[in-house]
Chimera marker file (.cmm) of the C-alpha trace (Angstrom):
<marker_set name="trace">
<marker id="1" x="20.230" y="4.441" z="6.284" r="1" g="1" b="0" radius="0.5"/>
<marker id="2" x="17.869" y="5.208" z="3.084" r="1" g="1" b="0" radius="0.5"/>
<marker id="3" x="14.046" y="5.565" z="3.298" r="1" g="1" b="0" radius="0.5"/>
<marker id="4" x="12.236" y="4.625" z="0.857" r="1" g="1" b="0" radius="0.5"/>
<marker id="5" x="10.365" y="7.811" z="-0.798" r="1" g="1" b="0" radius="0.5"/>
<marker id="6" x="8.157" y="5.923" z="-3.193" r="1" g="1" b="0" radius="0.5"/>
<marker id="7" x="4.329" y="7.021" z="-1.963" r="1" g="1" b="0" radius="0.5"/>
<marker id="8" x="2.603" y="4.679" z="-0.535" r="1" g="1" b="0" radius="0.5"/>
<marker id="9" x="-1.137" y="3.547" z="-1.791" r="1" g="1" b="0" radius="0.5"/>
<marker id="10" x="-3.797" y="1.664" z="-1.014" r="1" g="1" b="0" radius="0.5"/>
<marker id="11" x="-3.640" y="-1.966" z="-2.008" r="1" g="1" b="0" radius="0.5"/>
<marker id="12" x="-7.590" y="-1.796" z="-2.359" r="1" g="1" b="0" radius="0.5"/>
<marker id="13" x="-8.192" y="1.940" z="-3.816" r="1" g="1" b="0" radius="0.5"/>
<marker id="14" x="-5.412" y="3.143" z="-4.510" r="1" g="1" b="0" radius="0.5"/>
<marker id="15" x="-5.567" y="6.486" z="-2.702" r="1" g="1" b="0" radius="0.5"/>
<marker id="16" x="-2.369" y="8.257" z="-1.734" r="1" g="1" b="0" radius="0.5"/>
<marker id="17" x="-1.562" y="6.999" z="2.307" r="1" g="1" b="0" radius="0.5"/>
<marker id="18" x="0.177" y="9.186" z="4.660" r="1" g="1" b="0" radius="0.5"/>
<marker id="19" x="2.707" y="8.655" z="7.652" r="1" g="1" b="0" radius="0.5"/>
<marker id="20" x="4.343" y="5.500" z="8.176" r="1" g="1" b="0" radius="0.5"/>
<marker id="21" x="2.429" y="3.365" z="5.953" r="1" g="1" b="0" radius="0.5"/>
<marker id="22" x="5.581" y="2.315" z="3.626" r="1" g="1" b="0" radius="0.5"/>
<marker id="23" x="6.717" y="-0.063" z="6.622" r="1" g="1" b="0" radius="0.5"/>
<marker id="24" x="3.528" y="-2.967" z="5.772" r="1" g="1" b="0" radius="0.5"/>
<marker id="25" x="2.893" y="-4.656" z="3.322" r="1" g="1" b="0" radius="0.5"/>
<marker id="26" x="-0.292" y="-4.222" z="0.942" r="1" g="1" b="0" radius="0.5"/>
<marker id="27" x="-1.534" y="-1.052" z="3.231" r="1" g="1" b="0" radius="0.5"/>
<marker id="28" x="-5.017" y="-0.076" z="3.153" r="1" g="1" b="0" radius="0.5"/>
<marker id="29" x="-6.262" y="3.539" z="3.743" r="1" g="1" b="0" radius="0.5"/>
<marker id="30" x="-8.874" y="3.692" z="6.781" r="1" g="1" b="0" radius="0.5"/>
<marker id="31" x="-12.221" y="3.900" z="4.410" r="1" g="1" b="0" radius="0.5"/>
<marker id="32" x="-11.057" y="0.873" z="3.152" r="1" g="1" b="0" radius="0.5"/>
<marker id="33" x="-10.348" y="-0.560" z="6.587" r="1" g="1" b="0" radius="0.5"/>
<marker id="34" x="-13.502" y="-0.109" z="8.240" r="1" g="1" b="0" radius="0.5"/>
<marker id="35" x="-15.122" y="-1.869" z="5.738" r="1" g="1" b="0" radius="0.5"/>
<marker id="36" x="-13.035" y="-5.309" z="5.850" r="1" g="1" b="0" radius="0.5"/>
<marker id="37" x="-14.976" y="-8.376" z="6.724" r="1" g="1" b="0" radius="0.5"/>
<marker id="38" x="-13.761" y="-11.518" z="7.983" r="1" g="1" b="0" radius="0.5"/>
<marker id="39" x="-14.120" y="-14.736" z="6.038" r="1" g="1" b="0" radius="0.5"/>
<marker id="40" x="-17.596" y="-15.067" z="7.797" r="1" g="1" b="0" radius="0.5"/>
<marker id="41" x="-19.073" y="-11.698" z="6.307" r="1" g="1" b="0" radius="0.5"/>
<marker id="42" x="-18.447" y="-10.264" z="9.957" r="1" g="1" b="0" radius="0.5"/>
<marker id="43" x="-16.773" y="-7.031" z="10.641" r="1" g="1" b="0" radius="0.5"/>
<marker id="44" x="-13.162" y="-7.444" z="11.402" r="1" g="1" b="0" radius="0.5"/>
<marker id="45" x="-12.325" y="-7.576" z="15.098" r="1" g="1" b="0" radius="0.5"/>
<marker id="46" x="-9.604" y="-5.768" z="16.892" r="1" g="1" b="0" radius="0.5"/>
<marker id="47" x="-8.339" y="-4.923" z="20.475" r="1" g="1" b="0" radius="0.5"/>
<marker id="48" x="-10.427" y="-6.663" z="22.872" r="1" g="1" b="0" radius="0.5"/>
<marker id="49" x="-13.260" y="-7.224" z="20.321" r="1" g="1" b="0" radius="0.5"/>
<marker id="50" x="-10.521" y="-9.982" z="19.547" r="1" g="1" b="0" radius="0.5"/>
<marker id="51" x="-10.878" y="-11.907" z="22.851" r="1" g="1" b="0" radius="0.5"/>
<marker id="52" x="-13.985" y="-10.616" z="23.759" r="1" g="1" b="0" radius="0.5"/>
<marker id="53" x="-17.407" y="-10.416" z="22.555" r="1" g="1" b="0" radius="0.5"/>
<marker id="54" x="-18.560" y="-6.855" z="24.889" r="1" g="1" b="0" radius="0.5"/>
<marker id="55" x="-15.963" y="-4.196" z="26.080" r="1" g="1" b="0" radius="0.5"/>
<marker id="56" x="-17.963" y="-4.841" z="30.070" r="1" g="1" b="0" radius="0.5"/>
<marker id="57" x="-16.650" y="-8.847" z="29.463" r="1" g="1" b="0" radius="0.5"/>
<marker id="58" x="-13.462" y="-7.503" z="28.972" r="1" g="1" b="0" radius="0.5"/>
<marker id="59" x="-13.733" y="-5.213" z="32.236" r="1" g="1" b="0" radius="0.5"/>
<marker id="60" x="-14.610" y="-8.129" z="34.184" r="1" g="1" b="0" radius="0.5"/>
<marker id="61" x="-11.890" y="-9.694" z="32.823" r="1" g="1" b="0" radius="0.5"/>
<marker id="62" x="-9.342" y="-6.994" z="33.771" r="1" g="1" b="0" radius="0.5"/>
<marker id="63" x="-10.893" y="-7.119" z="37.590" r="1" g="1" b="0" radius="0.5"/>
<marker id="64" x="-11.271" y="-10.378" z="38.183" r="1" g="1" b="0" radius="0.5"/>
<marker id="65" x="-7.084" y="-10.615" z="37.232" r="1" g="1" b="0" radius="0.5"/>
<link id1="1" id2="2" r="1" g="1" b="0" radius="0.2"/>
<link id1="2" id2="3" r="1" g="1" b="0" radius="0.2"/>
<link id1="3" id2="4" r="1" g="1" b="0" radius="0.2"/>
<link id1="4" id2="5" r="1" g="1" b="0" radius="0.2"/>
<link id1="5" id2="6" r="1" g="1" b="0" radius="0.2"/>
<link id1="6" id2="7" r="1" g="1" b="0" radius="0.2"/>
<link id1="7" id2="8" r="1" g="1" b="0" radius="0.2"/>
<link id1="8" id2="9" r="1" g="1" b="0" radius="0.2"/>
<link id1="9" id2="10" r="1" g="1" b="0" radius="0.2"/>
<link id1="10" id2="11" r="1" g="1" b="0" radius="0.2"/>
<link id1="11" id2="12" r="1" g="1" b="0" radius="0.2"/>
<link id1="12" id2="13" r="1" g="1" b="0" radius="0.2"/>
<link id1="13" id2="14" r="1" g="1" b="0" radius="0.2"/>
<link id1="14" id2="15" r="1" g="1" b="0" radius="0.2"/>
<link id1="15" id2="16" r="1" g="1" b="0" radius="0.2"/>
<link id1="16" id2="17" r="1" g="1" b="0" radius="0.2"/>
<link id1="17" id2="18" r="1" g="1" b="0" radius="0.2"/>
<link id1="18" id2="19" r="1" g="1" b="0" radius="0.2"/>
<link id1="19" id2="20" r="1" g="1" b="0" radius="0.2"/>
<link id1="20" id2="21" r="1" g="1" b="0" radius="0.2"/>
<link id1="21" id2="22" r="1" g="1" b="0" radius="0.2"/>
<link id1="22" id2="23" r="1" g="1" b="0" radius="0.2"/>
<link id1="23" id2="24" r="1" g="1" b="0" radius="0.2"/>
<link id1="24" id2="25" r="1" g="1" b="0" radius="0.2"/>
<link id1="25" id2="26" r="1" g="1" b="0" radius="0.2"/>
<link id1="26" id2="27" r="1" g="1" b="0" radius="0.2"/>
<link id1="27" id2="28" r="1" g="1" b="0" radius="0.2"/>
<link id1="28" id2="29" r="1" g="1" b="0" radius="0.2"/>
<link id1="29" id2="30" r="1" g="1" b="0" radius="0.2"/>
<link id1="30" id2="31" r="1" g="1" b="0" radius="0.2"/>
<link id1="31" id2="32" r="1" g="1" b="0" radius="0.2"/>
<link id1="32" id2="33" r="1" g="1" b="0" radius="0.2"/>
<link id1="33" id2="34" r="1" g="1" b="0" radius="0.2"/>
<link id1="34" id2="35" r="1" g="1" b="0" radius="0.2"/>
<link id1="35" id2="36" r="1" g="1" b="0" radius="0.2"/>
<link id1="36" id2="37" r="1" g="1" b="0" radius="0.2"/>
<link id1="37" id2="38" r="1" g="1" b="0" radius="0.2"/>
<link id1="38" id2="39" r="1" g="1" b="0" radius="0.2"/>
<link id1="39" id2="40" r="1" g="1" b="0" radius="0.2"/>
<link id1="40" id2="41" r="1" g="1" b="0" radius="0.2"/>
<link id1="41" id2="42" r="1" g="1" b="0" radius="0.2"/>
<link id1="42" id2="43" r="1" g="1" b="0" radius="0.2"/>
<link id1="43" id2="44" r="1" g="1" b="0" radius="0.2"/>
<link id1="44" id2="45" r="1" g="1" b="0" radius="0.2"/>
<link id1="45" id2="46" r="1" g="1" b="0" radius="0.2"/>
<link id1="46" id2="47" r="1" g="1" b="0" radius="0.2"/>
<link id1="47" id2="48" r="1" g="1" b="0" radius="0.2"/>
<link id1="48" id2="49" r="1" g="1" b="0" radius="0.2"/>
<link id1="49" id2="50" r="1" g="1" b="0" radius="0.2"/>
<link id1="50" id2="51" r="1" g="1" b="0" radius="0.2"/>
<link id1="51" id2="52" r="1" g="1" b="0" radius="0.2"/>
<link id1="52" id2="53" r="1" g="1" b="0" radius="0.2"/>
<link id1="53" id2="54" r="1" g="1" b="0" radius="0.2"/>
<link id1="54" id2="55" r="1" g="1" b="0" radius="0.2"/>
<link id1="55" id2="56" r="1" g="1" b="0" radius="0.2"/>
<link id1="56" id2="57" r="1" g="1" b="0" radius="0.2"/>
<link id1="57" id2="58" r="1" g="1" b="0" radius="0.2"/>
<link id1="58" id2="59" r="1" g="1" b="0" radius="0.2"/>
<link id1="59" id2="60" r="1" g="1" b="0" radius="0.2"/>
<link id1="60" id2="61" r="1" g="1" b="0" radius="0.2"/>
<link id1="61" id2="62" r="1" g="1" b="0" radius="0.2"/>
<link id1="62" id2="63" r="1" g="1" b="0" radius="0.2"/>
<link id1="63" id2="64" r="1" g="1" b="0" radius="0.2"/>
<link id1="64" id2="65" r="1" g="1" b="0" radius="0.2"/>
</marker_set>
């Protein structure tokens, strides 16, 4: 099997990405990341931000299960 050893760079900046990045498409470096909004002008949500609006919802959550 071949790997691909073109560098990878950010889709937004352009800087040079490291590790496993070549496996998505349009990567984004973690400056840029941290600064993506949703389509509301709202930080992006992740983990269980996602489902839930505090991380103690989310511990109810995992005791009431």
């Amino acid at each position: 099997m071949s790997r691909n050893k073109e560098k990878s760079l950010c889709a937004i900046c352009g800087v040079e990405l490291s590790g496993g990045k070549r496996l998505y498409p349009n990567p984004v470096c973690r400056q840029c990341d941290s600064r993506a909004l949703n389509a509301k002008g709202e930080k992006s949500k992740w983990g269980f931000e996602y489902v839930y609006e505090t991380q103690e919802s989310y511990r109810e959550a995992l005791e009431a299960a």
